[in-house]
C-alpha atoms as an extended CHARMM CRD file, in Angstrom:
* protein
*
        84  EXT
         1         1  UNK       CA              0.0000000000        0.0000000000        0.0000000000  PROA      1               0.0000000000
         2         2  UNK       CA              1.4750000000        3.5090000000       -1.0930000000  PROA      2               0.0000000000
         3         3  UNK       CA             -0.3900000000        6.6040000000        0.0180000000  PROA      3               0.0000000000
         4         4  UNK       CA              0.6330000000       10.0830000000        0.8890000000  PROA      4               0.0000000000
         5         5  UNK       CA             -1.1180000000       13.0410000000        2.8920000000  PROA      5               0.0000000000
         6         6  UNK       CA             -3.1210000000       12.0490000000        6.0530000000  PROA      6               0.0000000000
         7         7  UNK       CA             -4.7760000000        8.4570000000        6.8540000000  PROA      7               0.0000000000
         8         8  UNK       CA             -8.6090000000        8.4860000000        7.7660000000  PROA      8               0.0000000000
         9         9  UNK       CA             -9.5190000000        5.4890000000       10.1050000000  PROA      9               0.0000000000
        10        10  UNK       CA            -13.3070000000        6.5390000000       11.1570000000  PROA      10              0.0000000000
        11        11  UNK       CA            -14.7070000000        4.1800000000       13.2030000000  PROA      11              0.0000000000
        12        12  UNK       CA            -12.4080000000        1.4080000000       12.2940000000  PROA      12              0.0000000000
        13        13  UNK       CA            -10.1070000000        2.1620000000       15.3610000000  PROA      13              0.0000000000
        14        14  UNK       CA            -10.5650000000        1.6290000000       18.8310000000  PROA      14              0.0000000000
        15        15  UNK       CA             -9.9420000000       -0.8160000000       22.3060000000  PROA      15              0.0000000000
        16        16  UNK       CA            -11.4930000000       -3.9750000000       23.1520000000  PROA      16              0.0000000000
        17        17  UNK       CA            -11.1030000000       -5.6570000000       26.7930000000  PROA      17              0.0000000000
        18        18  UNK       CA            -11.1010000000       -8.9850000000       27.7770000000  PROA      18              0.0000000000
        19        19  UNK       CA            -12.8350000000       -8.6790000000       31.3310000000  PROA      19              0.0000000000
        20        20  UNK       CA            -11.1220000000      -10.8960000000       33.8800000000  PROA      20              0.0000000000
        21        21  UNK       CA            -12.0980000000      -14.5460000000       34.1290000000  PROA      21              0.0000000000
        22        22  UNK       CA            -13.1200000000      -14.4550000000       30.7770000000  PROA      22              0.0000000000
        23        23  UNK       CA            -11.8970000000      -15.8180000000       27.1960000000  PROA      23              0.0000000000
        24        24  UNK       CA            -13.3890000000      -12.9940000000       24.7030000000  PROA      24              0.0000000000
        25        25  UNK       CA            -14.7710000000       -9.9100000000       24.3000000000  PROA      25              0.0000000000
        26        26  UNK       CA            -16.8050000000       -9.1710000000       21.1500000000  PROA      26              0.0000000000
        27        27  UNK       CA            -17.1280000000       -5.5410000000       19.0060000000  PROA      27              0.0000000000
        28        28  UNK       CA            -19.7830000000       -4.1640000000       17.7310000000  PROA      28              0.0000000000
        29        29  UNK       CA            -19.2280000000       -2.1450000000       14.1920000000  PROA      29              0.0000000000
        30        30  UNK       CA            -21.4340000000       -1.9360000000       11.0100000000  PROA      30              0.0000000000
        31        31  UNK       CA            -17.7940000000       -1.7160000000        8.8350000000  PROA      31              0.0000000000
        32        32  UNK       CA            -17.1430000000       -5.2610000000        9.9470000000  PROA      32              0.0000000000
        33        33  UNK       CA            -16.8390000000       -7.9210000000        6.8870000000  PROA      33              0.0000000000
        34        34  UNK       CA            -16.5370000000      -11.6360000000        7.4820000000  PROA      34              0.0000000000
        35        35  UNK       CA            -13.8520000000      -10.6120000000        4.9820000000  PROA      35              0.0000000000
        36        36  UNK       CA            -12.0890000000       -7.9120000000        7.2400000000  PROA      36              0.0000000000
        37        37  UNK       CA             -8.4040000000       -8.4430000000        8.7600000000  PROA      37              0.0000000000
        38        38  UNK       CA             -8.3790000000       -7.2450000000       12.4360000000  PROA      38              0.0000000000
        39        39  UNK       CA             -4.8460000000       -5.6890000000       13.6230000000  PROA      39              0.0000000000
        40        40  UNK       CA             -4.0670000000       -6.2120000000       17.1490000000  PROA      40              0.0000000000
        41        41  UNK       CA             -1.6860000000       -4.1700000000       19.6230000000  PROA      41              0.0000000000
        42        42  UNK       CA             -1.9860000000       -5.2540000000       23.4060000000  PROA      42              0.0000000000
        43        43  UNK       CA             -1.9890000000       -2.0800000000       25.2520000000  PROA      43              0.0000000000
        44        44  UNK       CA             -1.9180000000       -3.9270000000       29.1770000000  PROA      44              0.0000000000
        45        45  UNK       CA              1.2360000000       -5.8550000000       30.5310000000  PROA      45              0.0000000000
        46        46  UNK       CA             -0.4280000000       -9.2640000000       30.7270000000  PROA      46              0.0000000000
        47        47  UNK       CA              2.5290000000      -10.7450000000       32.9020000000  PROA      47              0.0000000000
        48        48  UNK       CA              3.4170000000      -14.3770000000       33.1930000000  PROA      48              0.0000000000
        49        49  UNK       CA             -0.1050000000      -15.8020000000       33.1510000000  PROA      49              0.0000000000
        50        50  UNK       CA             -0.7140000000      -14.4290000000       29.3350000000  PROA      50              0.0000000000
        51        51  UNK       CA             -2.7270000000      -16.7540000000       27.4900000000  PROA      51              0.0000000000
        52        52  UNK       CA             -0.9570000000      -18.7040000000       25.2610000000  PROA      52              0.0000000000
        53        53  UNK       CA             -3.2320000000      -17.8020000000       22.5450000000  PROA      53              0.0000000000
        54        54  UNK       CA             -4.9710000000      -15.3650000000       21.1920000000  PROA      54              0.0000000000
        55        55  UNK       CA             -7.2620000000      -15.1590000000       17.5940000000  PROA      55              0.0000000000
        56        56  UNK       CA            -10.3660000000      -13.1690000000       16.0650000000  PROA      56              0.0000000000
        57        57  UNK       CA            -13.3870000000      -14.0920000000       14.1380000000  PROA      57              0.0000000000
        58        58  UNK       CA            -15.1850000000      -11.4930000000       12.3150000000  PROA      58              0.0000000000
        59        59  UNK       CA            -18.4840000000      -11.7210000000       11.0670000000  PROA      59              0.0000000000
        60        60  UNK       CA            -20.6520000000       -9.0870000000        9.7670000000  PROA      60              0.0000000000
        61        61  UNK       CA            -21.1700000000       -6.2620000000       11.9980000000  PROA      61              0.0000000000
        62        62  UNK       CA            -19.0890000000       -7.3010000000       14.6560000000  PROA      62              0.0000000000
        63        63  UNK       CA            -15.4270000000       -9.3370000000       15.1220000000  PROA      63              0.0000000000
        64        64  UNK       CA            -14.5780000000      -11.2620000000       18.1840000000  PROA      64              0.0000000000
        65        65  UNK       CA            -11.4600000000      -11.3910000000       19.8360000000  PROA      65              0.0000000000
        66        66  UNK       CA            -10.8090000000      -15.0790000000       21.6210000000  PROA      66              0.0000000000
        67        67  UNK       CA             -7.7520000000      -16.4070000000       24.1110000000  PROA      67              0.0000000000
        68        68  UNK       CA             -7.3830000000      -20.0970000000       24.8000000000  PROA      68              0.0000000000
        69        69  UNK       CA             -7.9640000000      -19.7150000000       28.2610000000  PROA      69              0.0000000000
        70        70  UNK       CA            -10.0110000000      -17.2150000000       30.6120000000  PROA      70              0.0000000000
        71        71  UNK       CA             -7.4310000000      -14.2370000000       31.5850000000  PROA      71              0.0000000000
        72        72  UNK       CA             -6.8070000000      -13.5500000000       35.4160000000  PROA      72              0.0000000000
        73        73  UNK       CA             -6.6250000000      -10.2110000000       34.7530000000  PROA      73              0.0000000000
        74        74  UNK       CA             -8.0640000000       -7.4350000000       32.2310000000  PROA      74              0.0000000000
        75        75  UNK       CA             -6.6840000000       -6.9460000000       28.9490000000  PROA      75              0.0000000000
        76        76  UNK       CA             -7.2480000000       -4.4740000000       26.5270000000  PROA      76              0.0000000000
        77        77  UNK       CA             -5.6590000000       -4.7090000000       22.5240000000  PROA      77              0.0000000000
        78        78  UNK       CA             -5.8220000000       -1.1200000000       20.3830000000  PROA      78              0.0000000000
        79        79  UNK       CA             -7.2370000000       -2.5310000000       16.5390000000  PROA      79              0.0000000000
        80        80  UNK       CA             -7.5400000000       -1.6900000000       13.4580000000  PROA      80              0.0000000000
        81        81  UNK       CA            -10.4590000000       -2.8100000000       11.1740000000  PROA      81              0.0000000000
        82        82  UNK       CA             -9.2120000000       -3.3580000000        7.4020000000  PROA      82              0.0000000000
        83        83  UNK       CA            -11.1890000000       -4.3640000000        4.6430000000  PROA      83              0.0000000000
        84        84  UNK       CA            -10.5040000000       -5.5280000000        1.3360000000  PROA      84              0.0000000000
């Protein structure tokens, strides 16, 4: 991808938490594809009981993000919503 000048993400940015004790946390957003890449950044330390896995299923209108095992503590990922 080549572009120059400024980038326009509206409403395809934002944070999604994993509560504690749980194993996914889902997002709500009409410019969700089943076809759209989600880019995650984990913005929380997760310390040594990280899960050991971590993946996303999008559908439309909303993506999903999953870890292998209920977290002990909160986590929260910065995204990016791309779409073909």
């Amino acid at each position: 991808m080549v572009f120059s000048g400024s980038l326009r993400l509206g409403g395809l940015v934002g944070t999604v938490t994993i509560a504690a004790f749980a194993s996914a946390a889902t997002v709500t957003n009409s410019q969700v594809t089943p076809q759209s890449a989600v880019l995650l950044t984990l913005q929380t330390n997760p310390g040594f009981l990280a899960p050991s896995s971590i993946w996303v299923t999008t559908a439309a209108g909303s993506f999903t993000v999953h870890a292998a095992r209920p977290v002990i503590a909160a986590l929260t990922w910065a995204y990016v919503i791309l779409n073909p």
